[in-house]
N, C-alpha and C positions, 0 to 999 in steps of 0.2 A: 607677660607684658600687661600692665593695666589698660583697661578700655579708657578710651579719651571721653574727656568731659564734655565736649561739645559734637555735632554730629561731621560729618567727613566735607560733608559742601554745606555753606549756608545759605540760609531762604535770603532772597530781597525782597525787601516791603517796601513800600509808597504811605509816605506819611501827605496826604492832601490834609489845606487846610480849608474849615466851613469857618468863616468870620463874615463880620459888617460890611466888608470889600467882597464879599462876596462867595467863589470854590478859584482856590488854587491846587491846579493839579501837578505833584511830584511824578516828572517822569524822571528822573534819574533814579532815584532809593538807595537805598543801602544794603549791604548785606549784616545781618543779626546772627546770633547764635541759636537764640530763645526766645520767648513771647511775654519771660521778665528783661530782657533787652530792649525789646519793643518798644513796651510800655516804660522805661526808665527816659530811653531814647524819644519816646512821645510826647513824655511829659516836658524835659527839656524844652523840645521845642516850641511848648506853648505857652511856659516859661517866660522863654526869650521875647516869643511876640509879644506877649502881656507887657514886659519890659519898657517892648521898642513902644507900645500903646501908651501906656506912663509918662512916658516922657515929654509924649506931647498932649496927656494929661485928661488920659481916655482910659478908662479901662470895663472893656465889654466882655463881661462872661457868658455871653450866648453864644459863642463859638464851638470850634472842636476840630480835631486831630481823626480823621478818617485814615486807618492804616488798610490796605490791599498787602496782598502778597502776589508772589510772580503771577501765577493766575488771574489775579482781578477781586478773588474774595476777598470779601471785609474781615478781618480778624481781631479790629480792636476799633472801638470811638470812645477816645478821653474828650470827654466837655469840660470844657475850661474851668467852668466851676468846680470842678474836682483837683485842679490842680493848684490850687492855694487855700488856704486858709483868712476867712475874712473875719477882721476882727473890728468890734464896734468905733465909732469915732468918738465915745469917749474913753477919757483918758483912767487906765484905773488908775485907783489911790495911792498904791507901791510905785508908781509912775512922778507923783510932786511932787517937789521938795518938801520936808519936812513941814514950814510955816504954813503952808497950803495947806494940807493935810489935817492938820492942829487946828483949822479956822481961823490964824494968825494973820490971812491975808487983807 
């Protein structure tokens, strides 16, 4: 019989968030398989906030995702700035229309 890909029980972790509001602490958690689970599952969620942050037209990347395991240790801190990509506010060239480009404007 092949061994299983993942282990027999899995770990729960506590994804706390460190933001501008402050420490929200996750007592419920989740159960993960692995610690690329985790970190997929971490990043998501800081994702999301950043999202819900956008929309009303904030977006603070001094945050971060404190993950705990059953125990209480720390086993991962994603800071938000690792979890996008920021690109400059101008516009590159392959971006204008044609006449813009050409200096036709």
């Amino acid at each position: 019989m092949a061994e299983a890909c993942y282990p027999a029980t899995m770990v729960r972790y506590f994804m706390h968030v460190k933001d501008r509001h402050g420490f929200t602490f996750d007592d419920t958690g989740c159960q993960l398989p692995s610690l690329a689970a985790v970190r997929r599952r971490a990043l998501e969620n800081a994702r999301s906030l950043m999202c819900d942050d956008v929309s009303c037209g904030v977006l603070d990347l001094r945050g971060a995702i404190e993950v705990t395991d059953e125990r209480g240790a720390t086993v991962m801190v994603l800071p938000f700035s690792e979890c996008v990509e920021i690109w400059s506010n101008r516009i590159p060239p392959e971006y204008l229309p044609a006449f813009e480009r050409d200096g036709l404007a």
